[in-house]
N, C-alpha and C positions, 0 to 999 in steps of 0.2 A: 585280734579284737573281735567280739561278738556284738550282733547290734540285731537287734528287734524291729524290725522296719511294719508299722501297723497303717493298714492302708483303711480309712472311712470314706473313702467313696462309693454310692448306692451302685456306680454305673461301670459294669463290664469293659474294659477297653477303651475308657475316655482317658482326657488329658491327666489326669490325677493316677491311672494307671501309666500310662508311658511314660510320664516325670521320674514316679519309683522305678519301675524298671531299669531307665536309662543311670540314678542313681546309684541303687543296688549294681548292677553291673561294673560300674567304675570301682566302686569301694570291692567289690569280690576281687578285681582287678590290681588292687593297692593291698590284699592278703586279706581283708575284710569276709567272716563268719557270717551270712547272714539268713535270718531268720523271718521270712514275711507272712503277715497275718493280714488279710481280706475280710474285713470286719462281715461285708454281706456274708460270708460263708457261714458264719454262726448264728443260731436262734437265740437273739437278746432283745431281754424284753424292756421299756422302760421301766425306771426305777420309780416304785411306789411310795417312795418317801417316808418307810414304815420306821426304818430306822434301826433295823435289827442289826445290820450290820455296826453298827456303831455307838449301841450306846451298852454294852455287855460290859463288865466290873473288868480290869485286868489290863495287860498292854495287847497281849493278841485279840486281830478284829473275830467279830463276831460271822455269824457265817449267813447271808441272803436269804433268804424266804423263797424266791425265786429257782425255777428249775430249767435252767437255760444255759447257754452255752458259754457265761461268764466266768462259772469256774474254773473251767479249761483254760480259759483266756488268762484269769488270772497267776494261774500257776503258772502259766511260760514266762 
């Protein structure tokens, strides 16, 4: 099993990091893949409500305005 574990906590080593952790560890523990993302590590910027992303003709989304570290994010 793979699992994406995404962490939004602003704060280095507070409770919302030892909670994942100690989670992540058990699931690695039980054969669990896992994959953790620390949202402060990336430059994202708020979203400007432009709407590019979303209102393109088609079923694939359209692509951000924005030059930040979303994209990344989004492909994993």
């Amino acid at each position: 099993m793979k699992i994406l574990a995404i962490n939004g906590s602003y704060r280095a080593n507070g409770f919302t990091d030892q909670l994942l952790y100690n989670l992540t560890r058990t699931l690695e523990e039980k054969g669990a893949d896992i994959e953790q993302i620390d949202l402060r590590d990336y430059p994202i910027g708020f979203c400007l409500n432009c709407r590019e992303c979303c209102q393109k003709p088609g079923s694939a989304a359209g692509k951000c305005i924005q030059t930040d570290g979303m994209a990344a994010l989004v492909k994993r």
